[in-house]
N, C-alpha and C positions, 0 to 999 in steps of 0.2 A: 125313347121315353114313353109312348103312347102303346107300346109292347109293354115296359115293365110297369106301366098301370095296370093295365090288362089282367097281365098273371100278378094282382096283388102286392106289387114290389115296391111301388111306391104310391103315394096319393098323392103327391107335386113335385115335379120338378121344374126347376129352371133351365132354360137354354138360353145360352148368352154367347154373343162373339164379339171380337170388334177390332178395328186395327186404327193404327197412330201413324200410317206412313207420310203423312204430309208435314205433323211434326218432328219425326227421327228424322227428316229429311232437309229441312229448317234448321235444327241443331246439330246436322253434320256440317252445311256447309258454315254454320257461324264457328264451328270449332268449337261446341260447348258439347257436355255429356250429364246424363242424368241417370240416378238411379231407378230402375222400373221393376226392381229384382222384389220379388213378395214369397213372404214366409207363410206356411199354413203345416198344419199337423193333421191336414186331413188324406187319405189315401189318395194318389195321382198317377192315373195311366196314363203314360206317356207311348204314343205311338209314333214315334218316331217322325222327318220329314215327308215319310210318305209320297216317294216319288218313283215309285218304284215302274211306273211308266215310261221312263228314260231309254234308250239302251245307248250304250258306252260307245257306240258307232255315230249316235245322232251329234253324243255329247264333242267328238272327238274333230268332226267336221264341221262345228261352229253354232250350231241348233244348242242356241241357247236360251233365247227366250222367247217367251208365248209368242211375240208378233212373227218370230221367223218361222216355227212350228205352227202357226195356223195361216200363213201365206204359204206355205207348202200345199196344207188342205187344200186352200182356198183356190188355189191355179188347180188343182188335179182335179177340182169339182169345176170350174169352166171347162177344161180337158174334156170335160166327159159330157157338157154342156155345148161345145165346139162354139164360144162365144170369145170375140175380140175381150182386148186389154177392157180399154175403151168401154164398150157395151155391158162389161162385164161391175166396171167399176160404176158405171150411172145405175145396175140392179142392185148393187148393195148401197149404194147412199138411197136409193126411194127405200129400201126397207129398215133404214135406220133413219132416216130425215121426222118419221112420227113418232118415234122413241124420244127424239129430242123437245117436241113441241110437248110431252106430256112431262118433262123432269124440267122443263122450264115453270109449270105451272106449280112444282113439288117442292115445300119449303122445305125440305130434310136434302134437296138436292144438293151439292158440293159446290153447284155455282144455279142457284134457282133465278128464273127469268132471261137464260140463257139459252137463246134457241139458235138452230141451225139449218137451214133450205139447202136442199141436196147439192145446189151448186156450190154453197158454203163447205159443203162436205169435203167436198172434191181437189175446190179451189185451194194449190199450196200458196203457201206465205210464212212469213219465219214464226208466226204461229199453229200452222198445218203443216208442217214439213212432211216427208216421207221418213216413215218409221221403217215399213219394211214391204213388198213389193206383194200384194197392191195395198195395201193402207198407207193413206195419211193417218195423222194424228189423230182428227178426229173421228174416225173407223175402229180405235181400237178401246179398250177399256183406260179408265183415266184410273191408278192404283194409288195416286200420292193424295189418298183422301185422310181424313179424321171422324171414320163412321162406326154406330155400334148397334147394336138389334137386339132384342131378347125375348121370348114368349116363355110362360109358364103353363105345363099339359098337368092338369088334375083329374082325377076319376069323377066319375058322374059322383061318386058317393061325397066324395069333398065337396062337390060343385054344390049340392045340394043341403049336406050343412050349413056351406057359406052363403046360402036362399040367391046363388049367383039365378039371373033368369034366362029363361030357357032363351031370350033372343041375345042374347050372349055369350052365347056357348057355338064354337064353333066345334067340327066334329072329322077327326082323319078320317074318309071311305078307306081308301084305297092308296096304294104304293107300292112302288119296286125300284131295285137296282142294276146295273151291271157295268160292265168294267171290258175295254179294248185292251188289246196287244199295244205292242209299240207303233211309233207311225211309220216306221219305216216296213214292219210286219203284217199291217193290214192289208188285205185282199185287194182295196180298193182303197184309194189313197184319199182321196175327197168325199170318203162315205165313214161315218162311223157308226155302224146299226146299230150300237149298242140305245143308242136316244130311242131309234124307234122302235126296237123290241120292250124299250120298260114302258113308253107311255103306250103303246096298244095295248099291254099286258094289261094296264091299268084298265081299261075299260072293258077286255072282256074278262077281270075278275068283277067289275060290275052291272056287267050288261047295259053297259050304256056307250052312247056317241059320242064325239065329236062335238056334237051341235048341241048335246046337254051341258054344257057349258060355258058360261056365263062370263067369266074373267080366266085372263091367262097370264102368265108372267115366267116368258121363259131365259133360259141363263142367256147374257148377250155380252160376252164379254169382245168378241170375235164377229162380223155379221155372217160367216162360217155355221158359229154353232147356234146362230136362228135358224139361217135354212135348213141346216142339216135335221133339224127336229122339225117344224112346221111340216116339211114335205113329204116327212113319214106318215101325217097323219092328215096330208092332201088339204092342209090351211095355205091360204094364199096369203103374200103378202099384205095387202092390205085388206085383211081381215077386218070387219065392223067393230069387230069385241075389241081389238089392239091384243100384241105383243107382249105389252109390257105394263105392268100397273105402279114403278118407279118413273121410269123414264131409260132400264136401263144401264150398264154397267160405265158405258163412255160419256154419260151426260147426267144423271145421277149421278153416279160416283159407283168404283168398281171396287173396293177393300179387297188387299187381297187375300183375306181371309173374311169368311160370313157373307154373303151378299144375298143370296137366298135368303136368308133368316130375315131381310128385310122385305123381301119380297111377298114371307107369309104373312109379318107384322102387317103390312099395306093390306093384303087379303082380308085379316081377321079381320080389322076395321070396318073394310067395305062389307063384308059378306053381315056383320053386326048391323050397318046402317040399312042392311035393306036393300044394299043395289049388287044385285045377282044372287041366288041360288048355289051355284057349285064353282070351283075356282082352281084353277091348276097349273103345279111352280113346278118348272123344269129346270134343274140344277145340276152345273156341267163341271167337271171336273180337270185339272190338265190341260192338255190337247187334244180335247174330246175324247179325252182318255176314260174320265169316268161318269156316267150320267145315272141320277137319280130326282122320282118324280112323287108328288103327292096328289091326291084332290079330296078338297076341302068341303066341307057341307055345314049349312046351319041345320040340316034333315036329321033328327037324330037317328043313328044306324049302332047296332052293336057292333064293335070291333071285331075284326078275323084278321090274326097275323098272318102276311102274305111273302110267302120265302120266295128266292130268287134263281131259287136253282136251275130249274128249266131255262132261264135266260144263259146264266153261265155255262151252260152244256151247250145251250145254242152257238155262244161265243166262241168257246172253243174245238168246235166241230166246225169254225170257217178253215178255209183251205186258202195258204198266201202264197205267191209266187217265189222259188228259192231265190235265196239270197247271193250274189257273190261278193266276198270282202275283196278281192285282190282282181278288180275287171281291168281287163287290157285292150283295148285297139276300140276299134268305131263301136258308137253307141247311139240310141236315140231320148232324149230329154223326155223324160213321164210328167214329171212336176218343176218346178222351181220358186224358188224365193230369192230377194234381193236383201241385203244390208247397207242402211246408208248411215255416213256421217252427218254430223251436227250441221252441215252445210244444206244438206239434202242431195247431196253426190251416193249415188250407185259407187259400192267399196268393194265389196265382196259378192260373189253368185254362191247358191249352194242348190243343187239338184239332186232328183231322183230320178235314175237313169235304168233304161231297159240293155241290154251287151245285144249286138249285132246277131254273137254268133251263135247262141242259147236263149234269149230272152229275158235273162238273168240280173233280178233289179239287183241296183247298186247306189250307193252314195259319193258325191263326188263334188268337190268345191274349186275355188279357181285358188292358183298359187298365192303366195303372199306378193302383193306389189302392181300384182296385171289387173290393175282397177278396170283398162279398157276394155276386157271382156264383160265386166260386169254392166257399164254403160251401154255397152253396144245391147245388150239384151234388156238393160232399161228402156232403148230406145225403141224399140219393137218390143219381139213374143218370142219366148224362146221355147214353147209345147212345141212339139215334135222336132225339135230341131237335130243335126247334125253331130255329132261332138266326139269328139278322140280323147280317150281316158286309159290314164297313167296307172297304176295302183303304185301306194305307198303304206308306209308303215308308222300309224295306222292310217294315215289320211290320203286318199286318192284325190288327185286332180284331172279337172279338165280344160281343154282349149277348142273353140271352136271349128267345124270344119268348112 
């Protein structure tokens, strides 16, 4: 939008998003249906579902949704951090416990005045169950919200017949994109550069810091895909500025369409009222499939569109370990994730396995039925572990050694 102001294309648009899934979800299970189908005569790109971050191996061995694809990340970044179950889950509830205490104060939040102490985080109860290994419930993005956002980008020249005033006007510096492979095709299973190649870009297209910035609010749908950006740009957890200027995808409310778009709305706001200077939304895509970044200024600056190319050549000029679809005999655990039932029983395991005799990653889940392997590694740690793998068609299994 703030491109085709730029080159004269437009002089306002609207951006708007918003999702209904706490009411579709409401009138499924009363058994009632409503029309929501809308007619217009205006031209509609339709881009499709746009998932094209999938691959048909992840889809095949049970990686079906966000919680299991980013407890995959999430074990392969302890992995690589060599920290317990244990130690690993009391670092992501401190870095989500002040996400909470600030969407409690946020009357747009989905349950405002609702706050949570990391012990709270952690502690299961038939309202915290385990969703998927390591998250409880409330670790993960909360989707069955009824939220909507919308900002409108005008050119200086509209802004200035409409006598809007200059401390009103907020202004894009700077922005980029990029885009990962699949998760099974990443070099590094619990890394996805792509976050910290756009938001460096971002600063050294404008010679600035880190510390030149005032407010942040990055995508948290996952406590995954906080660390994974924060640590690219050497932000610590508890950071002075915070995190998060909602409260947050899990405690605000997480739509699962638009959530950024609230994130800038909150920005414009503040950056309007006075409290900070520069402001920067980090918005994640996928399974940290795709990340794109803005910063924000009441400083007026001329626009320069900033192309992404250099990032995309960066991406795929990574180098990932070959793949084998059909691995047979002893293997070692790289990653893993858990699926539980509505009881909070461990059902199923699904792993990413290295083969004994090559090195050769692979995908690999437990049979239908053998919940006890699943438990047994609920019960412990299954990184580096042991494991004898089957290949099947398409779906390999494994069993403990």
């Amino acid at each position: 939008a703030c491109e085709a102001s730029a080159r004269g294309e437009s002089r306002a648009a609207l951006v708007c998003g918003g999702e209904a899934i706490s009411t579709a979800a409401a009138l499924l299970n009363a058994g009632k249906t409503v029309d929501w189908s809308e007619h217009s005569d205006e031209p509609i790109e339709d881009r499709g579902e746009g998932i094209d971050y999938v691959a048909a191996d992840e889809i095949a061995h049970g990686l079906i949704t966000p919680p299991l694809f980013h407890g995959l990340i999430e074990n392969a970044r302890r992995a690589h951090a060599g920290a317990s179950v244990a130690d690993w889950q009391a670092r992501i509830a401190h870095l989500f416990a002040p996400l909470s205490r600030i969407a409690a104060e946020n009357p747009f939040a989905c349950q405002p005045g609702v706050c949570f102490s990391e012990v709270e985080l952690l502690q299961l109860s038939p309202g915290n169950r385990m969703i998927a290994h390591p998250y409880p419930q409330r670790l993960i993005a909360r989707d069955k919200v009824n939220q909507s956002a919308a900002v409108v980008v005008v050119s200086t020249a509209l802004a200035d017949s409409l006598a809007i005033g200059h401390d009103q006007r907020v202004y894009l510096h700077g922005y980029a994109a990029a885009s990962e492979r699949c998760v099974i095709e990443r070099p590094n299973i619990g890394f996805a550069e792509s976050a910290g190649l756009v938001l460096n870009s971002i600063f050294e297209q404008l010679a600035l810091d880190v510390s030149d910035v005032d407010l942040f609010d990055f995508y948290s749908c996952f406590p995954v895909a906080v660390s994974n950006a924060i640590e690219a740009l050497g932000l610590p957890a508890d950071d002075p500025r915070g995190l998060t200027l909602t409260g947050g995808l899990p405690y605000f409310g997480g739509p699962g369409n638009n959530y950024s778009l609230h994130a800038i709305a909150e920005l414009v706001r503040r950056l309007r009222e006075g409290v900070g200077q520069r402001g920067l939304i980090g918005a994640n895509g996928g399974f940290l499939s795709k990340y794109a970044a803005g910063l924000y200024s009441t400083e007026p600056m001329s626009f320069t569109p900033c192309g992404s190319d250099d990032l995309k050549a960066r991406m795929d000029a990574q180098i990932s370990p070959p793949l084998q679809r059909a691995p047979e005999g002893r293997a070692t655990i790289e990653t893993y994730t858990l699926a539980y039932d509505r009881a909070g029983a461990a059902k199923t395991a699904i792993v990413v396995g290295r083969t004994e005799a090559g090195g050769e990653r692979f995908l690999a889940t437990t049979a239908h039925g053998e919940r006890d392997i699943a438990q047994a590694i609920a019960e412990g740690d299954a990184l580096g572990a042991t494991i004898r793998v089957t290949s099947g068609n398409p779906v390999n299994h494994f069993t403990l050694v």
